[in-house]
N, C-alpha and C positions, 0 to 999 in steps of 0.2 A: 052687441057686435062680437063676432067671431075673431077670436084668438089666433094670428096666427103662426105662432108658438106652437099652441095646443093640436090645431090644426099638422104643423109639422111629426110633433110627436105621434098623433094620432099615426102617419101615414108610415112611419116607421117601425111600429108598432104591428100594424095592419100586415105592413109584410112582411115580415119575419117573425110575425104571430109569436113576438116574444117581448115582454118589456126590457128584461133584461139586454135583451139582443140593442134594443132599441137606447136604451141605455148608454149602452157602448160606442153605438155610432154618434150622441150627443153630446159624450159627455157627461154626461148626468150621474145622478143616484136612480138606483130602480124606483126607492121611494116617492123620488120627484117626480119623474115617469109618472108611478099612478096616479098622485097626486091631481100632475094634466088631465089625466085621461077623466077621473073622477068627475073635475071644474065641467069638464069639454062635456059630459055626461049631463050634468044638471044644469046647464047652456042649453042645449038641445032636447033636455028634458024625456029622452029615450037612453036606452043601454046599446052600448056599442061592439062590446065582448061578453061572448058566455064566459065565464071563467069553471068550466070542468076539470077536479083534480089538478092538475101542474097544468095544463095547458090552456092555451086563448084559440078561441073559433067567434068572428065574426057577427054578428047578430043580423037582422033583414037592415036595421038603420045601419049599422057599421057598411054591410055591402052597399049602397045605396051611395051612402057618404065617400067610400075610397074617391072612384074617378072624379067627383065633384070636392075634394079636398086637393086631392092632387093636380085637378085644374087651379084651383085657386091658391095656392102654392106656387106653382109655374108664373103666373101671372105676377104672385109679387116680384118674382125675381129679375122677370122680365123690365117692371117697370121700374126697380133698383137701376140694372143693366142701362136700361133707356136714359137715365139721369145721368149714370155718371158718365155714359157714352155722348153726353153734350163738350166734355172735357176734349182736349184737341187727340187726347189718346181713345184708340180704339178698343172698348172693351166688352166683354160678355161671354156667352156660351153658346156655342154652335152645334146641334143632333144635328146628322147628316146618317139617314138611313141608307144602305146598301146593300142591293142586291145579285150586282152582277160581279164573275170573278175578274175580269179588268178592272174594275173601278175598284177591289178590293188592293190591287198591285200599285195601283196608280193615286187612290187619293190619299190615304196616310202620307205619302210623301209630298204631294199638295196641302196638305193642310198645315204640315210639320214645317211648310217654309213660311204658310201665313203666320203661325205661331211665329215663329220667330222675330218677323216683322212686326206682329202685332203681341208684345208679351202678355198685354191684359185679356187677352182672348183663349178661352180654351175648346178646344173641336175634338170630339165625340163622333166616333164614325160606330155607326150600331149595325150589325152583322144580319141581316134581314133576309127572308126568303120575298119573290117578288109580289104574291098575294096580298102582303102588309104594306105595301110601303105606301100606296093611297091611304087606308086606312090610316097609319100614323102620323101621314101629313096631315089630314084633314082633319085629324083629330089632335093634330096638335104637339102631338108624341115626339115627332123631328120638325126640324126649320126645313132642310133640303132631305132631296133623297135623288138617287142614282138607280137608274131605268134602264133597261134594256129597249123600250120602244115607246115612243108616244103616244100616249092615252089620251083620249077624248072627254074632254072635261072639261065644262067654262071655271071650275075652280082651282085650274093649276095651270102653270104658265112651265113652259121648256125651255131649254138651252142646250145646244148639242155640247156635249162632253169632250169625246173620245169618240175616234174609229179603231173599232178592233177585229183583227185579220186574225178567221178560222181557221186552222191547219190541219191536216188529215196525219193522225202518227199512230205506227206500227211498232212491234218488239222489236229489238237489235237486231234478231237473228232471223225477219221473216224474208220469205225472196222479194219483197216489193223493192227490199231496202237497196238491190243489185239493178231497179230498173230506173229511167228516168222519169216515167210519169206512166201512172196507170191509166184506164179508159172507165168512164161510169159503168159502164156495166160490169167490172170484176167486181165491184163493191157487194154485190147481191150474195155470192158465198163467203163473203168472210164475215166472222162472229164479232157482231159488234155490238161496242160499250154507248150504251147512249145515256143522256141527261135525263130531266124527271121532264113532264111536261109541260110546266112551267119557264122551262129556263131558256133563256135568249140563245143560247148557242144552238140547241136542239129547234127552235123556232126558226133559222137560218138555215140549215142544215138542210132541211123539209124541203123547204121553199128554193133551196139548190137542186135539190135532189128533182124534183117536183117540174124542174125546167129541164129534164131529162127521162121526163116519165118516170120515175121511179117513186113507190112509196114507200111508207114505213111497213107494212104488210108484204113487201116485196123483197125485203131483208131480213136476215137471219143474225136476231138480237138474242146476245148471247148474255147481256147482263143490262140494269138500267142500275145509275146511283148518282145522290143528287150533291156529287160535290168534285170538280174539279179533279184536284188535288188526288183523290181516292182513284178515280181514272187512271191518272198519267202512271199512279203507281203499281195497277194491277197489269198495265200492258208491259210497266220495266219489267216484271216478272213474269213475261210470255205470253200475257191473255191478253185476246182480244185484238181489235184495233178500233178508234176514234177521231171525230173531227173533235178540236178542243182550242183554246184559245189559246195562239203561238204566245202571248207574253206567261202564261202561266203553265206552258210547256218547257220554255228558254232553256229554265236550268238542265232536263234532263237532254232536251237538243243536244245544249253543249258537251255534254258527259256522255255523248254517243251511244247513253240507256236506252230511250227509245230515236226513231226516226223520222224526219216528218217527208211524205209523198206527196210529189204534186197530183193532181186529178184533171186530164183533161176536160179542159170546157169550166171547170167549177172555180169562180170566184165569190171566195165567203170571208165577207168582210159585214159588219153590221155598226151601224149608230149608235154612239151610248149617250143616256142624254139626261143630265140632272135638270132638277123638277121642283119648284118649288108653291106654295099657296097664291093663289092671283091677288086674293084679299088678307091682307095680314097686318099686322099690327108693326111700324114700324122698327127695326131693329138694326143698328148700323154697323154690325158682326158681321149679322147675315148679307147684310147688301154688299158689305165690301168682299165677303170669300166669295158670293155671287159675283164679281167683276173681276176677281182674283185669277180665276179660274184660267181664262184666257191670257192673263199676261204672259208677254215677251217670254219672260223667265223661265215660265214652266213649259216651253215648246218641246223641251229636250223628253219633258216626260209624257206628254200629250204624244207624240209621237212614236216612242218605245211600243204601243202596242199597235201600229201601223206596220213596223218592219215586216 
């Protein structure tokens, strides 16, 4: 029967292709380390590391082994979690992948109040582009994850999040910032910042744009980059203009850096919506931040990216 201790070791080891490193994060003596690694080797009856010179690379068994050790790792923990979460306290460990920039403003401080109500509970929000995040549901990787749109899939089940409201914003100093609302068609000569193709707000955008005749071919994109943040920043500094998400524009709204323009006719507001496995393995963290979501309490912040 498999160790797993050794199994632990092994996976520590594996990624940071160092015993010593591995060491470190244990506890341990390096000696002891190989020692496991050794046992875990004549168990399995294959070599798991080259050992070249000073360093560790992998073997075909070592690769092989990682995601099927690291499942089976996850699993015991899971099922520690599951026992001692029979106790009237609520406890465990919550992955919660994310991929949109609202749910990056809004669920840290969702989760940060379940923690607090639930101390035995700790939540993991993992910073994810939106291609991964079925992939790491369904593989196990996260409990929840945070979507910009509903996917089609009998192996995952939805629940709307968040509505978050697109805002079109300009540099301090362009003349929109002197008018009250421009018309879809000035959009077409001005240089604009768009998202990568992937991302919820750029998939919105389109489909505004789209109900005005306009395409992405029909505009003069003056830059693409896939983060938020990097946007709002290159227009405070005169480039560009964007649509972008008013909660993660706020701050520079407030500090009259950049400006946000209405658009006649265009309303961009889009669905955020966490997502979790249909079939899953009991977990009573999961289920209670799954119901948490919605409480009373967090209106104030469910709401913030509606204004």
């Amino acid at each position: 029967m498999l160790d797993l201790l050794r199994l632990q070791i092994f996976l520590h080891a594996a990624e940071n292709m160092s015993f010593s490193e591995a060491a470190r994060q244990m506890h341990l003596t390096q000696p002891t380390i190989s020692h496991h690694i050794k046992a875990l080797e004549m168990d399995l009856g294959v070599d798991l590391f080259d050992r070249v010179g000073g360093s560790l690379r992998l073997t075909d068994a070592g690769r092989i082994l990682l995601p099927r050790a690291r499942k089976l790792v996850q699993q015991s923990i899971e099922i520690k979690q599951m026992m001692e979460s029979l106790h009237d306290q609520i406890m465990g460990d919550i992955r919660i992948a994310c991929s949109t920039t609202t749910g990056k403003y809004i669920l840290p401080q969702i989760a940060a109040r379940f923690q607090y109500r639930n101390p035995g509970v700790r939540v993991s929000v993992l910073r994810c582009t939106p291609p991964v995040i079925v992939p790491r549901l369904l593989g196990g990787e996260a409990d929840l994850g945070v979507v910009s749109h509903e996917i089609l899939s009998d192996e995952l089940e939805f629940q709307e999040f968040l509505h978050d409201h697109i805002t079109l914003i300009v540099p301090a100093e362009h003349p929109w910032t002197r008018r009250e609302y421009i018309d879809p068609s000035e959009l077409l000569d001005q240089p604009f910042i768009i998202r990568e193709p992937t991302s919820g707000t750029r998939r919105v955008m389109l489909a505004e744009l789209g109900k005005h005749d306009i395409t992405l071919d029909d505009m003069n994109i003056f830059m693409e980059l896939g983060n938020t943040e990097a946007i709002i920043k290159t227009i405070e500094s005169g480039f560009g203009v964007s649509f972008v998400s008013r909660l993660a524009a706020e701050w520079a709204i407030a500090q009259d850096s950049v400006v946000e323009v209405p658009v006649a006719g265009f309303d961009l507001r889009r669905t955020v919506y966490m997502a979790q496995r249909a079939i899953r393995e009991a977990n009573r963290a999961v289920e209670a931040f799954w119901g948490f979501i919605h409480n009373p309490a967090n209106a104030d912040l469910l709401h913030m990216a509606e204004k």
